[in-house]
Residue frames as a rotation matrix with the C-alpha (Angstrom) as fourth column:
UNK 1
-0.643 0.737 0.209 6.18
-0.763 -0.640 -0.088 5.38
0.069 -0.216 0.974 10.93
UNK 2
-0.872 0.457 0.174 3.13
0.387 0.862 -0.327 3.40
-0.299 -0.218 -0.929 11.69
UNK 3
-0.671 0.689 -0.273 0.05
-0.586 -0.267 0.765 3.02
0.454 0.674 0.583 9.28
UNK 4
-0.545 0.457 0.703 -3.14
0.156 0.879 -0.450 1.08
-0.824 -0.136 -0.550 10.11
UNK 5
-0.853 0.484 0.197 -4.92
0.349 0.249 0.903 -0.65
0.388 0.839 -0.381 7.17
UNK 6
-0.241 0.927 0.286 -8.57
-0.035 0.287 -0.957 0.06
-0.970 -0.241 -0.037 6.45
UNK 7
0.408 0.746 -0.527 -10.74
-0.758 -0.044 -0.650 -1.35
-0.508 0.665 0.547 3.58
UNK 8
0.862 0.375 0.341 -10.53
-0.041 0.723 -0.690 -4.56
-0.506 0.581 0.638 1.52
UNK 9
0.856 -0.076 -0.511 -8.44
-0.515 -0.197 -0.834 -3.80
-0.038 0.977 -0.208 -1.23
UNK 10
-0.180 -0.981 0.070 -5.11
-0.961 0.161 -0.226 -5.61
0.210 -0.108 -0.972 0.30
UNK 11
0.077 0.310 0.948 -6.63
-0.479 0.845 -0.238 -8.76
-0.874 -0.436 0.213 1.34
UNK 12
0.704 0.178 -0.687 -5.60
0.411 0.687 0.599 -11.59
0.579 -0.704 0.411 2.02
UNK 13
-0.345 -0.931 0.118 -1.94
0.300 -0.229 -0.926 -10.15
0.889 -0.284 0.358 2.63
UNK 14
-1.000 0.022 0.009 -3.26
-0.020 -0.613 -0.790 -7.14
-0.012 -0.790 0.613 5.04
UNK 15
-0.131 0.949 -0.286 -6.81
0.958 0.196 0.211 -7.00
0.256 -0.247 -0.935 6.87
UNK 16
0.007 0.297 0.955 -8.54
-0.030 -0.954 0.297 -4.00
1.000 -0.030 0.002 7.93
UNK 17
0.955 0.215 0.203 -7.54
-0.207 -0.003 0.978 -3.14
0.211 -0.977 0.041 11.30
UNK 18
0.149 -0.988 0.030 -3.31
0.974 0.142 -0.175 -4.44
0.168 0.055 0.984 10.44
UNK 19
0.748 -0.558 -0.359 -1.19
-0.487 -0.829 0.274 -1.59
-0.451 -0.029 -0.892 12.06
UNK 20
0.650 -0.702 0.291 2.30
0.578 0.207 -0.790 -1.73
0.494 0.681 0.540 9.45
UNK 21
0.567 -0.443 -0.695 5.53
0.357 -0.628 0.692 -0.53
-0.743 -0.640 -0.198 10.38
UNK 22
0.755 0.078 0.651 6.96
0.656 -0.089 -0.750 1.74
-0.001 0.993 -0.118 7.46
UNK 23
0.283 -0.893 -0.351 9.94
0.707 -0.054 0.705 2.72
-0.648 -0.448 0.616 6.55
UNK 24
0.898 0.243 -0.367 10.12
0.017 -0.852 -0.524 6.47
-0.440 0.464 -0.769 4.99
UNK 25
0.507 -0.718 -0.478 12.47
-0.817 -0.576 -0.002 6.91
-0.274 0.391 -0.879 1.75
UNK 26
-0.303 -0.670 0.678 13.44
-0.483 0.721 0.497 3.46
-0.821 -0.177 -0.542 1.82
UNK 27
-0.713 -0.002 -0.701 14.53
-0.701 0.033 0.712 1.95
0.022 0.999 -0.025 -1.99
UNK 28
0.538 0.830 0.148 11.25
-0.606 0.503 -0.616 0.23
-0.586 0.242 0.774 -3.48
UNK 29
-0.817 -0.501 0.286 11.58
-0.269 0.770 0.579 -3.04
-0.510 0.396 -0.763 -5.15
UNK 30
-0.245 0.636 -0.732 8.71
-0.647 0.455 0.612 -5.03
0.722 0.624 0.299 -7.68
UNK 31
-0.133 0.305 -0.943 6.76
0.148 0.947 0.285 -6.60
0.980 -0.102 -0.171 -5.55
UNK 32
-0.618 -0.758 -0.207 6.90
0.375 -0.054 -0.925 -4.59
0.691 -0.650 0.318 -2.33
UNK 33
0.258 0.945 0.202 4.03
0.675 -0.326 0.661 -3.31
0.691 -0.034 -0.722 -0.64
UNK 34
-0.770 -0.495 0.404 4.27
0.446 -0.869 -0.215 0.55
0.457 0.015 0.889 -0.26
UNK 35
0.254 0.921 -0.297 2.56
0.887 -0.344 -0.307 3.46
-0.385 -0.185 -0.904 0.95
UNK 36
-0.597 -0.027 0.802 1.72
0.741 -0.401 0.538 6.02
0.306 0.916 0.259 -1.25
UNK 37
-0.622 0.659 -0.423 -0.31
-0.267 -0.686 -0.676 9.49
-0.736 -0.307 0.603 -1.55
UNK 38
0.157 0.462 0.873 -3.10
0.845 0.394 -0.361 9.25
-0.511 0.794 -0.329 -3.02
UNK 39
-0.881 -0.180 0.438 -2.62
0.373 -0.833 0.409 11.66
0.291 0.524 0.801 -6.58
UNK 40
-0.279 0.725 0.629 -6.07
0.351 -0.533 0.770 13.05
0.894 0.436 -0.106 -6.37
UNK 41
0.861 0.329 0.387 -6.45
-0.323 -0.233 0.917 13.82
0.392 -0.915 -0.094 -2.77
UNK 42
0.349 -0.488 -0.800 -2.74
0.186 0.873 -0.451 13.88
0.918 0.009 0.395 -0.80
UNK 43
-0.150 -0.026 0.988 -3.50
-0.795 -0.592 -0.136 13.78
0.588 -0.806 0.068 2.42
UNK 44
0.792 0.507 0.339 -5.05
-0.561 0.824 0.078 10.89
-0.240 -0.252 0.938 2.06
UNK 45
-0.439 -0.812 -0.384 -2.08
-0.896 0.362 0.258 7.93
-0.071 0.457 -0.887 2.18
UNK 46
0.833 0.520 0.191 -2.94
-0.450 0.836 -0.313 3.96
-0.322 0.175 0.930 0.44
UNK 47
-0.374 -0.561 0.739 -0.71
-0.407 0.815 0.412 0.62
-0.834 -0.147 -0.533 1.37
UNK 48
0.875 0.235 -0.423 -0.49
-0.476 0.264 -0.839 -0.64
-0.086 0.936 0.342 -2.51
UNK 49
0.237 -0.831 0.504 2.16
0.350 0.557 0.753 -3.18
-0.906 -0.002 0.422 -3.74
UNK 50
0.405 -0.175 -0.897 4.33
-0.661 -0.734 -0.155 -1.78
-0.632 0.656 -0.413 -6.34
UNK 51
0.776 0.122 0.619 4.06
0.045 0.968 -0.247 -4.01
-0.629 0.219 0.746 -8.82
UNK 52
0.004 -0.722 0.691 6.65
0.995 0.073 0.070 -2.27
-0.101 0.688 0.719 -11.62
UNK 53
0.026 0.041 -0.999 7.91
0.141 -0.989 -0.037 0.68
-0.990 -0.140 -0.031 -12.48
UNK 54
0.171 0.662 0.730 6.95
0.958 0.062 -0.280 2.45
-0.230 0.747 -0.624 -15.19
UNK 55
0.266 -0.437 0.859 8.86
0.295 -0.812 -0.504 5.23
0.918 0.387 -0.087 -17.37
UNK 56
-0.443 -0.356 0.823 9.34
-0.327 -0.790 -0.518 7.89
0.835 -0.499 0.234 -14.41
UNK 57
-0.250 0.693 0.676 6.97
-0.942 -0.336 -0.003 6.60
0.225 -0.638 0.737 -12.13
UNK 58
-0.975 -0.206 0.080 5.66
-0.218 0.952 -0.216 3.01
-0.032 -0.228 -0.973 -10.17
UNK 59
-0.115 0.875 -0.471 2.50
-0.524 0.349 0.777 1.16
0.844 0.336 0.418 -10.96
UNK 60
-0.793 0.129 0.596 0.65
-0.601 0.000 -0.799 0.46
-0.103 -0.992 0.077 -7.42
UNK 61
-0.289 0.779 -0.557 -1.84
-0.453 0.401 0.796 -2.08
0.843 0.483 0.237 -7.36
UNK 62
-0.011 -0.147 0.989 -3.97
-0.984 -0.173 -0.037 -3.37
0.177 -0.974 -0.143 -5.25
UNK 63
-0.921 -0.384 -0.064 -4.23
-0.389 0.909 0.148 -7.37
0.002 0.162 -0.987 -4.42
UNK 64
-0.358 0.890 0.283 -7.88
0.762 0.453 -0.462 -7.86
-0.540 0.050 -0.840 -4.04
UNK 65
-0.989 0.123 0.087 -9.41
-0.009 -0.622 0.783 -5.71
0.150 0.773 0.616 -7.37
UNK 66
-0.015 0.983 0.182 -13.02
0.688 -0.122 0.716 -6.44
0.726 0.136 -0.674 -6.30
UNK 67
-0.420 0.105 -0.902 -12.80
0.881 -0.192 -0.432 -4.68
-0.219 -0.976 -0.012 -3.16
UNK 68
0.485 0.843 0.234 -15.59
0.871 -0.489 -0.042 -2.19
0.079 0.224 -0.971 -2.94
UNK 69
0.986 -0.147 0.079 -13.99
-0.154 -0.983 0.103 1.87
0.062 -0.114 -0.992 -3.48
UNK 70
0.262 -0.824 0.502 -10.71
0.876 0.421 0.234 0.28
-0.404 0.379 0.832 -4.50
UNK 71
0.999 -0.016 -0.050 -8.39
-0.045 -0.763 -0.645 2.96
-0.028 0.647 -0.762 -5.92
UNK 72
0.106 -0.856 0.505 -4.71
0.512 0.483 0.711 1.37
-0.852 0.183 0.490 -7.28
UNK 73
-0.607 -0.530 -0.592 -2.90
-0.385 -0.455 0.803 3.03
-0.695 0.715 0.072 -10.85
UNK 74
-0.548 0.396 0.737 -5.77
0.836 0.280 0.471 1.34
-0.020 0.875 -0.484 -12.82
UNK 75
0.463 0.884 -0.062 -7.61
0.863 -0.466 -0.196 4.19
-0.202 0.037 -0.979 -11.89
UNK 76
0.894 -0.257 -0.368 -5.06
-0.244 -0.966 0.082 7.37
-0.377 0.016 -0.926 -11.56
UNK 77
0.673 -0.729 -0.127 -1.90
-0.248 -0.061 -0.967 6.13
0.697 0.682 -0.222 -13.41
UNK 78
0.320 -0.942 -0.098 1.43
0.717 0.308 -0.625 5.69
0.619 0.129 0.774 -12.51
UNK 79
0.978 0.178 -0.109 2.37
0.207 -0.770 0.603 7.65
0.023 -0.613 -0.790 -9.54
UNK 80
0.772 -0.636 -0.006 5.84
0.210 0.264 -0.942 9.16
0.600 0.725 0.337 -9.16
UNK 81
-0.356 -0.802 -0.479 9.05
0.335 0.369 -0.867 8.76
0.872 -0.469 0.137 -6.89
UNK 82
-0.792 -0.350 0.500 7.89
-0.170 -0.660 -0.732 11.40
0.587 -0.665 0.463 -4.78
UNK 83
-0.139 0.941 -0.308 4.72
-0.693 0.130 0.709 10.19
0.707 0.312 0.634 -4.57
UNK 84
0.254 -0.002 -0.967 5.85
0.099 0.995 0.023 7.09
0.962 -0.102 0.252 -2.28
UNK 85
0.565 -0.327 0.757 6.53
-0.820 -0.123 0.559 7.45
-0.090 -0.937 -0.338 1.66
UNK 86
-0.088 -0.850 0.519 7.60
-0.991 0.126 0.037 4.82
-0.097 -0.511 -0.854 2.34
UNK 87
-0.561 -0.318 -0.764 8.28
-0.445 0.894 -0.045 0.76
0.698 0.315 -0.643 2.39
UNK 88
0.745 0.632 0.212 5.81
-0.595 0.486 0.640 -1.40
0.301 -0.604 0.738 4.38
UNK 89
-0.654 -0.743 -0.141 8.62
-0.607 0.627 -0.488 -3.73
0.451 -0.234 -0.862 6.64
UNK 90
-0.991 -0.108 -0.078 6.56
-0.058 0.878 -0.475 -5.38
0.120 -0.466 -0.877 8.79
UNK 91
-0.027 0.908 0.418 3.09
-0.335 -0.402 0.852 -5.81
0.942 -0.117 0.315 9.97
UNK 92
-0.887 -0.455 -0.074 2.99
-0.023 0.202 -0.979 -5.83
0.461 -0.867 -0.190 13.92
UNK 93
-0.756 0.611 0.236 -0.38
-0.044 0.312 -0.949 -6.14
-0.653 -0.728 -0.209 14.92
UNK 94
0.814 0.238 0.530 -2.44
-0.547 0.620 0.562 -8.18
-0.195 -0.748 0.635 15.48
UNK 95
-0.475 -0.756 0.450 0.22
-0.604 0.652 0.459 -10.80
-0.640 -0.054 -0.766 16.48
UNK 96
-0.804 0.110 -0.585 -0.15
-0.419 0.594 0.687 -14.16
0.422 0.797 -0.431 14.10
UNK 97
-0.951 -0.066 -0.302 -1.90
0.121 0.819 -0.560 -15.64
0.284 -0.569 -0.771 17.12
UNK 98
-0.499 0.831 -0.244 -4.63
0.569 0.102 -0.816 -13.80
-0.653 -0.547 -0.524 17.78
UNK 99
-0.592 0.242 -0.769 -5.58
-0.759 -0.487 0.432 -12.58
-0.270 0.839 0.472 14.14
UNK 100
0.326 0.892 0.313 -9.19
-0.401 0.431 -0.808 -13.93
-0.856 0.138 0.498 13.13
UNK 101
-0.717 -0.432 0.547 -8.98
0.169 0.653 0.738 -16.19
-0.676 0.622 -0.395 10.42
């Protein structure tokens, strides 16, 4: 499936405006950067790196914590298996080349 980023909270990794290509069901690792429902509203889905897992469930965080309306397991907990769509494999756009610095 294909996600595009918006807001802050992933930066530097991912920028607002990164479309991701994601792979649904596919085994999480530490350290991967996932997409997730959010728990309090799932409809809404958020590209979070799963930093560890944790009893039943994986601790999502995000990489930039200042980012304004941030919302990562410091805020709603552990989230659990089912909770996860899918693996983030690639980001495909913008190419390397023509991504603002």
């Amino acid at each position: 499936m294909r996600v595009r980023v918006e807001g802050d909270s992933m930066l530097p990794v991912l920028r607002p405006g990164d479309w991701l290509w994601v792979r649904r069901g596919a085994p999480v690792r530490a350290g991967d950067l996932v997409v997730a429902r959010l728990p309090s509203d799932p409809a809404l889905l958020i590209v979070k790196r799963a930093a560890w897992r944790e009893g039943e469930g994986w601790w999502l965080e995000s990489d930039n914590q200042r980012a304004p309306g941030r919302r990562d397991s410091w805020d709603f907990g552990a989230v659990p298996p089912s909770a996860l769509v899918g693996r983030v494999v690639l980001r495909y756009w913008p190419p390397p080349f023509l991504r603002a610095r």
